[in-house]
N, CA, C and O atoms as CSV, one atom per row, in Angstrom:
chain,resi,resn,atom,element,x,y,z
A,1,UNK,N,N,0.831,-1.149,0.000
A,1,UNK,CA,C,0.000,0.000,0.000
A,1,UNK,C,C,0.888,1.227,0.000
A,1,UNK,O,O,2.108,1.102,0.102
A,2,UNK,N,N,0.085,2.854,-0.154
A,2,UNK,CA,C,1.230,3.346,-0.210
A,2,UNK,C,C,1.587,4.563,-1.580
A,2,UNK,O,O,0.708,5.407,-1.753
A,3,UNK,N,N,2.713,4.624,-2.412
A,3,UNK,CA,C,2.842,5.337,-2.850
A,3,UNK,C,C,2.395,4.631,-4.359
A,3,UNK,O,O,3.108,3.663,-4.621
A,4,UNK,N,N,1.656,4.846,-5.095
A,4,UNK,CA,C,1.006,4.902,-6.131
A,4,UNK,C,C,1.378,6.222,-7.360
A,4,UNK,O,O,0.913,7.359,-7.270
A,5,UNK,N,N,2.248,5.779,-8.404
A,5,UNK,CA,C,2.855,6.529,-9.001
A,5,UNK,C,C,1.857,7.264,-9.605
A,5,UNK,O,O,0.681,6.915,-9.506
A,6,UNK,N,N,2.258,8.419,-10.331
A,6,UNK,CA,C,1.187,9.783,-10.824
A,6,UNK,C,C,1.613,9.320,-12.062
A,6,UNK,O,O,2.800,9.346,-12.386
A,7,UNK,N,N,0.729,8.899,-12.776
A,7,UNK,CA,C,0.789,9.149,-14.900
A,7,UNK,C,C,-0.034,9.894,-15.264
A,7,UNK,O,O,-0.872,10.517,-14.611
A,8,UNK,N,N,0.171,9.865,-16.367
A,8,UNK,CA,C,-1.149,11.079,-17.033
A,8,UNK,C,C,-2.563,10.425,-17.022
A,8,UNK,O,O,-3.597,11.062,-17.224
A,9,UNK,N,N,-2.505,9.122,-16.771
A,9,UNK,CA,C,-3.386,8.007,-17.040
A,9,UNK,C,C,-4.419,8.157,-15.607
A,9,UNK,O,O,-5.648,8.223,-15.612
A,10,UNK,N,N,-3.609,8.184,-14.554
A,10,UNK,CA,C,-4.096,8.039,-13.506
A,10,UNK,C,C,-5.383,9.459,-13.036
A,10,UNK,O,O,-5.509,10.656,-13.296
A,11,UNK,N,N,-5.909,8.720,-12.463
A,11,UNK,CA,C,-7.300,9.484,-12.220
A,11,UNK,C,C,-6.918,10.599,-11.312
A,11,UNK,O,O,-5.960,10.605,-10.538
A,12,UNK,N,N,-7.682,11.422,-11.483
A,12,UNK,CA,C,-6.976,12.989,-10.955
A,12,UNK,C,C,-7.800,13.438,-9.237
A,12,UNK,O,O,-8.950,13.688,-8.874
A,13,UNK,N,N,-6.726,13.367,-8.705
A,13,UNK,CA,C,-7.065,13.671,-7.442
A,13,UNK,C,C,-7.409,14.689,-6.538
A,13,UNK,O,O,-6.357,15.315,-6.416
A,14,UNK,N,N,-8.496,15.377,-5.632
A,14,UNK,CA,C,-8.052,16.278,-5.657
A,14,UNK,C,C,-7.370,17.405,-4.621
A,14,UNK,O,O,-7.388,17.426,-3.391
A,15,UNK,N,N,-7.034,17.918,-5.151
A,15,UNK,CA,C,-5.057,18.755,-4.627
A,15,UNK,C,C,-5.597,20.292,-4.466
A,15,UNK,O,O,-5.060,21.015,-3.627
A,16,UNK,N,N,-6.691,20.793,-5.298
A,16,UNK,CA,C,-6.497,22.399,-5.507
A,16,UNK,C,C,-6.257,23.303,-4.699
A,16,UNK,O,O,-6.987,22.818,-3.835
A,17,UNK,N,N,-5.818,24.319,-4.158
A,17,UNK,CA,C,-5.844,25.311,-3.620
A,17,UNK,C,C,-6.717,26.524,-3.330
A,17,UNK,O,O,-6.729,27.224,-2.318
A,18,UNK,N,N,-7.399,26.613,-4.367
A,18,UNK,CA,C,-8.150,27.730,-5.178
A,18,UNK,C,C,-9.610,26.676,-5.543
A,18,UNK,O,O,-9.738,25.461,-5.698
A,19,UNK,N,N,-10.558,27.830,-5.577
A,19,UNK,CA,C,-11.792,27.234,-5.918
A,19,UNK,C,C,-11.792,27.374,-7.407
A,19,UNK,O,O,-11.171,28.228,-8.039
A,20,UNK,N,N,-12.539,26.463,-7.878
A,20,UNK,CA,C,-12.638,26.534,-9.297
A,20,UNK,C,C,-14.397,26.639,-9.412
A,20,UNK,O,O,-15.292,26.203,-8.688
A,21,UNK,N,N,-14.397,27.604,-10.956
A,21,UNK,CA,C,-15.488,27.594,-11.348
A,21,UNK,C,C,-15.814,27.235,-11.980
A,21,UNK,O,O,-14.875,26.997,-12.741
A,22,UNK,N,N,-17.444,26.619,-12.747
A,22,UNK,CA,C,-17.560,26.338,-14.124
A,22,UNK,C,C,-17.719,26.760,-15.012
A,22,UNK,O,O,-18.623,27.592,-14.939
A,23,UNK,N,N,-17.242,26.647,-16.115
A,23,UNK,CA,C,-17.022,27.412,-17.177
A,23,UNK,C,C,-17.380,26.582,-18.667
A,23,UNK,O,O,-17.473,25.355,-18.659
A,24,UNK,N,N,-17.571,27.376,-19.935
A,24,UNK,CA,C,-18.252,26.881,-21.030
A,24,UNK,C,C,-17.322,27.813,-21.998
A,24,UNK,O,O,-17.819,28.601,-22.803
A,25,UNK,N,N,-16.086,27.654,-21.850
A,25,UNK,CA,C,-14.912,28.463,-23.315
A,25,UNK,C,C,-14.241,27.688,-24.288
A,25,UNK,O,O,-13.802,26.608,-23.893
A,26,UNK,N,N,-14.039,28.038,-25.629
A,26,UNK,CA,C,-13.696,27.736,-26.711
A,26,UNK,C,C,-12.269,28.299,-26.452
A,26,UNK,O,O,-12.004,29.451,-26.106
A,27,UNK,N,N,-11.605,27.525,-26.626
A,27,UNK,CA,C,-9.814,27.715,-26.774
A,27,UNK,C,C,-8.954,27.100,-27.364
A,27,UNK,O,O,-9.090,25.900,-27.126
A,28,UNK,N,N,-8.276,27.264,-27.903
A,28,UNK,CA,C,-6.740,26.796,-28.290
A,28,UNK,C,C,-5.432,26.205,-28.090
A,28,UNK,O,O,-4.559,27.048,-27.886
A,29,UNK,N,N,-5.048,25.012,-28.090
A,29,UNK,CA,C,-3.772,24.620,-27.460
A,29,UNK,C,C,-2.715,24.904,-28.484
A,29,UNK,O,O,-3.057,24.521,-29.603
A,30,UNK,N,N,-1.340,25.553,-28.424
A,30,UNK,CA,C,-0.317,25.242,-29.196
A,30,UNK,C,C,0.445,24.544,-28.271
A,30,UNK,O,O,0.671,24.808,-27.090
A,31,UNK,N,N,0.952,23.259,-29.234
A,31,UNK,CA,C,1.517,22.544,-28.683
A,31,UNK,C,C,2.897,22.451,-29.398
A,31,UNK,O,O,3.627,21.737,-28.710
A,32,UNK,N,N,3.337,22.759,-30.168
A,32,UNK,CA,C,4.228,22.737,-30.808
A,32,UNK,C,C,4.570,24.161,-32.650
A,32,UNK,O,O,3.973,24.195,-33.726
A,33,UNK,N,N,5.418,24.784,-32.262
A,33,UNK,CA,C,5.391,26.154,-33.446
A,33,UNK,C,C,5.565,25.479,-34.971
A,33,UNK,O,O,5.581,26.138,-36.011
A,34,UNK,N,N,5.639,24.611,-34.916
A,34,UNK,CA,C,5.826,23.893,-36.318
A,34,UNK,C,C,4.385,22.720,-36.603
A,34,UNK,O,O,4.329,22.047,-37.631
A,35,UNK,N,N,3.534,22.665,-35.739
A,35,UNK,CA,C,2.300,22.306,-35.619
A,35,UNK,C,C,0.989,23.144,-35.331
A,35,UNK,O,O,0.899,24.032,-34.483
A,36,UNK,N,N,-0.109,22.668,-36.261
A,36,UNK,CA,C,-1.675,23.567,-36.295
A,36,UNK,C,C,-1.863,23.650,-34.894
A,36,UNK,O,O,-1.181,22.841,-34.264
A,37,UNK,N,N,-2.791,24.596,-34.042
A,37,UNK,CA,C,-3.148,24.419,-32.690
A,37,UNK,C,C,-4.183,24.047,-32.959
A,37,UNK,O,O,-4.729,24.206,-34.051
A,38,UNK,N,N,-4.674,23.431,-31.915
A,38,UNK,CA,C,-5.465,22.126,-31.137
A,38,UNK,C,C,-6.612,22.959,-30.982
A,38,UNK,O,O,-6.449,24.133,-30.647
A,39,UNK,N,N,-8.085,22.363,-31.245
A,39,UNK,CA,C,-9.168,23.299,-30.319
A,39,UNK,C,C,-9.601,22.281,-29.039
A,39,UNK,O,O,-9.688,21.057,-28.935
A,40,UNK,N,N,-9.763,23.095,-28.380
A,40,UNK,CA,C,-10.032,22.068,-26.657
A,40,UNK,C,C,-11.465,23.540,-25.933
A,40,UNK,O,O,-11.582,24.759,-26.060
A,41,UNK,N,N,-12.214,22.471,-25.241
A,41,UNK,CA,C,-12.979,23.315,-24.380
A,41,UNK,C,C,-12.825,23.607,-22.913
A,41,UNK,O,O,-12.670,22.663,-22.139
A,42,UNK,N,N,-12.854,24.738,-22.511
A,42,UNK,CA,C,-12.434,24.963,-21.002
A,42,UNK,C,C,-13.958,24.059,-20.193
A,42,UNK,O,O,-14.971,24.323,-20.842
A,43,UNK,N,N,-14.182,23.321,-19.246
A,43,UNK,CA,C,-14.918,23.198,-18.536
A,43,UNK,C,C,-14.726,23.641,-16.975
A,43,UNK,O,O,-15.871,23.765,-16.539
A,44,UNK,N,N,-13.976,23.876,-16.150
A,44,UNK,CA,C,-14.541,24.380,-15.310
A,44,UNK,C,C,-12.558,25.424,-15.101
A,44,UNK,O,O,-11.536,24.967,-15.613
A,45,UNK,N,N,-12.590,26.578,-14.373
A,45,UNK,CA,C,-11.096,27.067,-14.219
A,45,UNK,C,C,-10.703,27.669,-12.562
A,45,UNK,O,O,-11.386,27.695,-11.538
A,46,UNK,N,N,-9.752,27.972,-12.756
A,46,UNK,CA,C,-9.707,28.539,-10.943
A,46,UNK,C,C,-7.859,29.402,-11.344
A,46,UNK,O,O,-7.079,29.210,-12.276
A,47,UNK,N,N,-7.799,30.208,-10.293
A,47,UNK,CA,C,-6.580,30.914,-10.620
A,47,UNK,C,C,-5.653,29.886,-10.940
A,47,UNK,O,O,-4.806,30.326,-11.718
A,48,UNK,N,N,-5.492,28.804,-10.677
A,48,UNK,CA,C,-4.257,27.860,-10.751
A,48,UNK,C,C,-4.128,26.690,-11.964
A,48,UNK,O,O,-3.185,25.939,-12.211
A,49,UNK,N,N,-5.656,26.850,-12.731
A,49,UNK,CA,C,-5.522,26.137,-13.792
A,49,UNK,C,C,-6.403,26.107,-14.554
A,49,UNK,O,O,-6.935,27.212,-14.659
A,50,UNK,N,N,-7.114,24.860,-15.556
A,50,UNK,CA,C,-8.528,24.811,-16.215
A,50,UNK,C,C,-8.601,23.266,-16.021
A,50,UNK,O,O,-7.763,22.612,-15.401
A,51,UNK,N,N,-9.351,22.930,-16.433
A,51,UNK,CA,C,-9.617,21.596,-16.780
A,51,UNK,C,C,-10.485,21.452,-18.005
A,51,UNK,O,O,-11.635,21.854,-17.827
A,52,UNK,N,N,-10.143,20.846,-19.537
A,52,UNK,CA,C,-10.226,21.139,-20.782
A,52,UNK,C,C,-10.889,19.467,-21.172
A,52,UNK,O,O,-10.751,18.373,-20.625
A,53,UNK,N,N,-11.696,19.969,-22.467
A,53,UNK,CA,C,-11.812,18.932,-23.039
A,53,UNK,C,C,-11.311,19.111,-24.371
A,53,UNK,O,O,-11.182,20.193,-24.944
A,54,UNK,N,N,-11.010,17.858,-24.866
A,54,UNK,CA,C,-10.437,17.753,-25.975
A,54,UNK,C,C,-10.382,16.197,-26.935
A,54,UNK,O,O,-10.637,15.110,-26.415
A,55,UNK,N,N,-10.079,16.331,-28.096
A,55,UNK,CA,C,-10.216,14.946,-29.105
A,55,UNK,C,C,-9.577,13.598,-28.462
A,55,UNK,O,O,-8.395,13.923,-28.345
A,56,UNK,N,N,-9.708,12.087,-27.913
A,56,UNK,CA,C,-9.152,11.633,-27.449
A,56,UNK,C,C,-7.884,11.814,-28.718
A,56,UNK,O,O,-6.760,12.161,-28.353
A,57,UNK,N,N,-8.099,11.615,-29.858
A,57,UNK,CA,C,-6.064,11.059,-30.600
A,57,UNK,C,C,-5.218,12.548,-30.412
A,57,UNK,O,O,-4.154,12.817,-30.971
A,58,UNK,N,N,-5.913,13.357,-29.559
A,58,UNK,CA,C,-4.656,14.454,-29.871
A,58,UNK,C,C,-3.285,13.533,-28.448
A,58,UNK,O,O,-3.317,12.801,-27.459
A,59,UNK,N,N,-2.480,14.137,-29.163
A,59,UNK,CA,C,-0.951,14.417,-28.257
A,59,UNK,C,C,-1.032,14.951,-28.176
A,59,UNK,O,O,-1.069,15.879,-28.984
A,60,UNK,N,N,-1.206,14.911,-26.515
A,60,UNK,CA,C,-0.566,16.644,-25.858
A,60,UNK,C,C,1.004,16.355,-24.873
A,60,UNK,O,O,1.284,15.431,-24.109
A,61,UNK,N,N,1.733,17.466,-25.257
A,61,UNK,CA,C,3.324,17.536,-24.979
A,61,UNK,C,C,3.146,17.784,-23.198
A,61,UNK,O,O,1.989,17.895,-22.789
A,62,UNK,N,N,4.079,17.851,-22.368
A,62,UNK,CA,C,4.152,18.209,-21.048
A,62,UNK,C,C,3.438,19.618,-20.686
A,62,UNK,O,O,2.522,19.825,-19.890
A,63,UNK,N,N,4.194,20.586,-21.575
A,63,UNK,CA,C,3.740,22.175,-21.503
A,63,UNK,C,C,2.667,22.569,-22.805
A,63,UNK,O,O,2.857,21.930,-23.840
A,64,UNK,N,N,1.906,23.264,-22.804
A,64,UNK,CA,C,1.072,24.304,-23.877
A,64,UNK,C,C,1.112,25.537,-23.279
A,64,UNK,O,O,1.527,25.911,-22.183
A,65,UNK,N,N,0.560,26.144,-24.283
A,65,UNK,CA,C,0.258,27.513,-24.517
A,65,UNK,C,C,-1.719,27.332,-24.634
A,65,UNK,O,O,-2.257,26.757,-25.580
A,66,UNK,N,N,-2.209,27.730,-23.893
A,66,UNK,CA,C,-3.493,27.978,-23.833
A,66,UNK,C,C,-3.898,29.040,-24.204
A,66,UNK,O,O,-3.426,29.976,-23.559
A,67,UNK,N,N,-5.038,29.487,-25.498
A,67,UNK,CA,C,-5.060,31.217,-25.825
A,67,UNK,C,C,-6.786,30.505,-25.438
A,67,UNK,O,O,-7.248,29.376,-25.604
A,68,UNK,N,N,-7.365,31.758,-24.878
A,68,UNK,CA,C,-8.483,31.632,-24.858
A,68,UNK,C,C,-8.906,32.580,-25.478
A,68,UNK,O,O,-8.180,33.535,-25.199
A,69,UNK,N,N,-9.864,32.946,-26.341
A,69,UNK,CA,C,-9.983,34.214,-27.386
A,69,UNK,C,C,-10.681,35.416,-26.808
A,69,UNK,O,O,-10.326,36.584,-26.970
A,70,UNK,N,N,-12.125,34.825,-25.841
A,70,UNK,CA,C,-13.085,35.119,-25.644
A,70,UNK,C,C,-12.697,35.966,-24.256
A,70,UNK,O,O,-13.454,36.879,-23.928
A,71,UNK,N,N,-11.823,35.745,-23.649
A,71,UNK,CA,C,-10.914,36.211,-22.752
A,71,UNK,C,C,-9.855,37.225,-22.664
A,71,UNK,O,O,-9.603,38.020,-21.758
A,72,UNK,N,N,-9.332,37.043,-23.712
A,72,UNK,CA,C,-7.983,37.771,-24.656
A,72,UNK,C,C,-6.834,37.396,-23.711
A,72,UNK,O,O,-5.838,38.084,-23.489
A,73,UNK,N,N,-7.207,35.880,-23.052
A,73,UNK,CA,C,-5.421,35.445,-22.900
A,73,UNK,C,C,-4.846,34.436,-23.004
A,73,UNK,O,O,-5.541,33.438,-22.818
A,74,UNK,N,N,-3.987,34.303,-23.198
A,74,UNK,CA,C,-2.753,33.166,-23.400
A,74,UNK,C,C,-2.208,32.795,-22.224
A,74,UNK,O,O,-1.991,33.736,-21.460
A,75,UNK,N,N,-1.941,31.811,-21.871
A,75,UNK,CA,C,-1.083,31.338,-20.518
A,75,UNK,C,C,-0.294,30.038,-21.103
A,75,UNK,O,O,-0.524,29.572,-22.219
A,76,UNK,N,N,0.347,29.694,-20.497
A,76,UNK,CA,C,1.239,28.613,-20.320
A,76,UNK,C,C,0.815,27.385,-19.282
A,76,UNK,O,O,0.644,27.741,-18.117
A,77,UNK,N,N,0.702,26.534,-19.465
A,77,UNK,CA,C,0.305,25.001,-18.464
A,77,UNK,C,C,1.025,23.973,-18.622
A,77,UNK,O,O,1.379,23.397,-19.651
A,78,UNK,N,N,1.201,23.796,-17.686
A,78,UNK,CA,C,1.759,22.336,-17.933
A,78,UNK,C,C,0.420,21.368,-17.509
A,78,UNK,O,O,-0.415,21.748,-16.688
A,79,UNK,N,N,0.350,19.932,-18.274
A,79,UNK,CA,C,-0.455,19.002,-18.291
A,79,UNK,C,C,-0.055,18.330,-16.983
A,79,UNK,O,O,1.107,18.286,-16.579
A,80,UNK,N,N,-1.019,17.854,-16.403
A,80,UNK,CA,C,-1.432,17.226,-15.099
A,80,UNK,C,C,-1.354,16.039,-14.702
A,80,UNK,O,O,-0.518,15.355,-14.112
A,81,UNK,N,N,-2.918,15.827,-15.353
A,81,UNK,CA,C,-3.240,14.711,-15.707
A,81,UNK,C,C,-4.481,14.520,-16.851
A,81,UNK,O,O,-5.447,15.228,-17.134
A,82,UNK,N,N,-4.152,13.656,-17.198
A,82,UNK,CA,C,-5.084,13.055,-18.821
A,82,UNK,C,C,-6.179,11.902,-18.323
A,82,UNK,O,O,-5.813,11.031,-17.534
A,83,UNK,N,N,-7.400,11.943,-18.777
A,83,UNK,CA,C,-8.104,10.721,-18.692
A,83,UNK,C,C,-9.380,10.911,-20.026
A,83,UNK,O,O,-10.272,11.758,-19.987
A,84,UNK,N,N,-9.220,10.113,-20.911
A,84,UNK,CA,C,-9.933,10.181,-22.078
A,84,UNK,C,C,-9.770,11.459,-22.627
A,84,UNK,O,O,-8.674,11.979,-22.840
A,85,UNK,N,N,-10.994,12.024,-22.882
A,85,UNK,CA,C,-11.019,13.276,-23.134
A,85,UNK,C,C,-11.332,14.489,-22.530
A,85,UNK,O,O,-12.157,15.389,-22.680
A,86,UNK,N,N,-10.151,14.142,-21.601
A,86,UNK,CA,C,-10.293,15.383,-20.506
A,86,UNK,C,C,-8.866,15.609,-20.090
A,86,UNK,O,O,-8.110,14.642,-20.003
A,87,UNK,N,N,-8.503,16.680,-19.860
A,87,UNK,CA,C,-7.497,16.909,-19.281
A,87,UNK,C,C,-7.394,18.088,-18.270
A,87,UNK,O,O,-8.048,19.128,-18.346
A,88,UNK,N,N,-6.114,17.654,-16.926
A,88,UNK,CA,C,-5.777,18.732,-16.013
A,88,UNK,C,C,-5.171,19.792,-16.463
A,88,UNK,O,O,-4.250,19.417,-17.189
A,89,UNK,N,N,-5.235,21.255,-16.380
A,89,UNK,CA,C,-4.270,21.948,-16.698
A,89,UNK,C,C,-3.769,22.878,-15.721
A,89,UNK,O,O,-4.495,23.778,-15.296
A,90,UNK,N,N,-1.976,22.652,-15.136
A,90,UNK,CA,C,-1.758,23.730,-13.971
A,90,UNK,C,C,-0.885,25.159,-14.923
A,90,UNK,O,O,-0.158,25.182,-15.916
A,91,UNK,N,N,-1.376,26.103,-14.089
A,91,UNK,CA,C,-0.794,27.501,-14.832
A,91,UNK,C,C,0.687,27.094,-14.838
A,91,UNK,O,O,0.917,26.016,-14.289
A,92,UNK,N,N,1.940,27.885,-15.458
A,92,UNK,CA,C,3.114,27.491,-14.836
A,92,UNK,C,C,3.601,28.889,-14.269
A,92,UNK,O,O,4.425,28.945,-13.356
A,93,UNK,N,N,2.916,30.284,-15.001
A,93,UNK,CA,C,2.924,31.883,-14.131
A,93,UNK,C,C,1.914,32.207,-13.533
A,93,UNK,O,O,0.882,31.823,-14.084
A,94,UNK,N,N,1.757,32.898,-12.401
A,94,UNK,CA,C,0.730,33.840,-12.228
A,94,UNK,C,C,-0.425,34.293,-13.145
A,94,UNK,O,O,-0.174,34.323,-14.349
A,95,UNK,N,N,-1.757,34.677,-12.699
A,95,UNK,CA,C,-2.075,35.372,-13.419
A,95,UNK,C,C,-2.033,36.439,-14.147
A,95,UNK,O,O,-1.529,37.321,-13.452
A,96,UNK,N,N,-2.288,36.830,-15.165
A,96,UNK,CA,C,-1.801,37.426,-16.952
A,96,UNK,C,C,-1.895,39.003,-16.014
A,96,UNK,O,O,-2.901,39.044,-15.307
A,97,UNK,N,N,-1.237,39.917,-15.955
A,97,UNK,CA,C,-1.331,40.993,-16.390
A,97,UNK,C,C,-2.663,42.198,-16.714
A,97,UNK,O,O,-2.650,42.496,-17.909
A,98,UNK,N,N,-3.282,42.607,-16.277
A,98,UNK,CA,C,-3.880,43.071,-16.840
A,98,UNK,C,C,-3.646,44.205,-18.003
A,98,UNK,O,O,-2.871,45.054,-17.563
A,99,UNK,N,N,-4.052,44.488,-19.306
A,99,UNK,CA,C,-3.315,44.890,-20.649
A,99,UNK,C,C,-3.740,46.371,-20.746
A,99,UNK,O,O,-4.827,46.561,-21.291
A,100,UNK,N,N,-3.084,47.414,-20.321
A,100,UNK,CA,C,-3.615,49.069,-20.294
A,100,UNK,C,C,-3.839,48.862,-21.622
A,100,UNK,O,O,-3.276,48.161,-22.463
A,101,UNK,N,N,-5.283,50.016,-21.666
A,101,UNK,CA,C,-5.753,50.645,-23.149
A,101,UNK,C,C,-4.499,51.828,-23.471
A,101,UNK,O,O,-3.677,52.342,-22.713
A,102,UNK,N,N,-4.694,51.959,-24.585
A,102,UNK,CA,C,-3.499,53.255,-25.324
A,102,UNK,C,C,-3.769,54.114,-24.105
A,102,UNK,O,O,-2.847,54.408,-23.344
A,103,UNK,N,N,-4.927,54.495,-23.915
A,103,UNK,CA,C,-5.148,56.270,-23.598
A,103,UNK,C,C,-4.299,55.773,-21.929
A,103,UNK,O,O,-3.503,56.516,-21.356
A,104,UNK,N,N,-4.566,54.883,-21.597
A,104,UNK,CA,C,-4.162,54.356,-20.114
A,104,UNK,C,C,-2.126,54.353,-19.887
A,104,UNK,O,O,-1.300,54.644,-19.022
A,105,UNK,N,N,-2.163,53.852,-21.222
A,105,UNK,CA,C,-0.476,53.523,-21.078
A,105,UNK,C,C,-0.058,55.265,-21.675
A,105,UNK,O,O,1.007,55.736,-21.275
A,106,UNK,N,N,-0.697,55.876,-22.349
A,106,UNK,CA,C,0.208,57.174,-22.816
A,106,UNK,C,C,-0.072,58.196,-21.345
A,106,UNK,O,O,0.792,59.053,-21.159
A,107,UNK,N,N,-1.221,58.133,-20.326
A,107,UNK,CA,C,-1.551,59.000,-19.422
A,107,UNK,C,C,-0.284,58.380,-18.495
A,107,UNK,O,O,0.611,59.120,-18.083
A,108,UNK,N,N,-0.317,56.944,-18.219
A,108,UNK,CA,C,0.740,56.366,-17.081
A,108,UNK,C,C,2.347,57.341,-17.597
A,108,UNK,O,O,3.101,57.932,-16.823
A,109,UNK,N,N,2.438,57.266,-18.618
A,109,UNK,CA,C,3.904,57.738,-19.616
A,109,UNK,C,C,3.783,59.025,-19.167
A,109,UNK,O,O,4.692,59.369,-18.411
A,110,UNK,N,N,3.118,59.670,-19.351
A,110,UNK,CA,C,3.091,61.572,-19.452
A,110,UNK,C,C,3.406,61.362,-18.026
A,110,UNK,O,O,4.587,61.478,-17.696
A,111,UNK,N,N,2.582,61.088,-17.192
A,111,UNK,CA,C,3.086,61.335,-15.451
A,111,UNK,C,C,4.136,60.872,-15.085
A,111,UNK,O,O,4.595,61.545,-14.162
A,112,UNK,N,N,4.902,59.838,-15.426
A,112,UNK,CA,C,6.331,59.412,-15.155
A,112,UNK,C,C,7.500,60.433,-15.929
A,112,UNK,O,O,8.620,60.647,-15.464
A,113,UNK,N,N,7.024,60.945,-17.077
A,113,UNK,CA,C,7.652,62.095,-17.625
A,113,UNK,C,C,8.426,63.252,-17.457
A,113,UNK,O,O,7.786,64.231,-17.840
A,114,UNK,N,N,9.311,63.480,-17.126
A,114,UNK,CA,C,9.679,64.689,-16.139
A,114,UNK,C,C,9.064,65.734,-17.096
A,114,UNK,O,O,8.630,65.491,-18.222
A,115,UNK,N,N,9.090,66.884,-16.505
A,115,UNK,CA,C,7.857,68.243,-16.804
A,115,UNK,C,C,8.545,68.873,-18.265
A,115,UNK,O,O,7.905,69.323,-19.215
A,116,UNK,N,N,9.915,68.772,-18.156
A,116,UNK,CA,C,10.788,69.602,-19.005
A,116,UNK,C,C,11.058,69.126,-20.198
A,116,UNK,O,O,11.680,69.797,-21.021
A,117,UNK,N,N,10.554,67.712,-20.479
A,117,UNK,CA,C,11.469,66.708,-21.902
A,117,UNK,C,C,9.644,66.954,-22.653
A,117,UNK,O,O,8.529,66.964,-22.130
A,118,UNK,N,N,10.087,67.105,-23.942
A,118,UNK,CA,C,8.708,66.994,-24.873
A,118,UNK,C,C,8.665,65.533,-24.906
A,118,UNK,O,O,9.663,64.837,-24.717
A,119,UNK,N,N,7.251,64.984,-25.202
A,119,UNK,CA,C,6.998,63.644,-25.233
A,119,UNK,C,C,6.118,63.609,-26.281
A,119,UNK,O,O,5.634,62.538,-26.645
């Protein structure tokens, strides 16, 4: 009894930290820059990851790139765990940034500006 090794195979346990919610998003895996990206569906997410569905014959690599469109972001994951057509996904950064509008990033610029330099 005892220690029971982790595969991608193995049924996913659960570990989270963070509450997850459910969710219904259309997204994208790149899995490789010399390969088409993947479409996969978000089903439920939480700051620390998603949990996706997707085609059982895809290969998926250790790490992706997740773009969600509907969202406007991209993150990075590494794969978890796999069971049919489902998969774990953990973030591997923080959450994204939030992305200033122009008028936001040229007002932040002018005030860091010293008074005397034209900009």
């Amino acid at each position: 009894m005892g220690n029971t090794p982790v595969t991608l195979t193995t049924p996913p346990i659960e570990r989270r930290q963070c509450d997850r919610r459910r969710a219904c998003y259309g997204g994208t895996l790149r899995i490789a820059a010399f390969l088409p990206e993947v479409e996969c569906r978000l089903r439920d997410h939480s700051l620390t990851g998603v949990r996706i569905v997707i085609a059982e014959d895809v290969v998926l690599p250790r790490v992706v790139d997740l773009t969600v469109a509907c969202r406007n972001q991209t993150r990075r994951a590494e794969i978890v765990w796999r069971s049919g057509t489902q998969a774990g996904l953990a973030f591997l950064e923080g959450p994204p940034r939030e992305v200033a509008t122009a008028v936001e990033a040229r007002a932040a610029w002018n005030a860091a500006a010293p008074p005397d330099r034209l900009h």
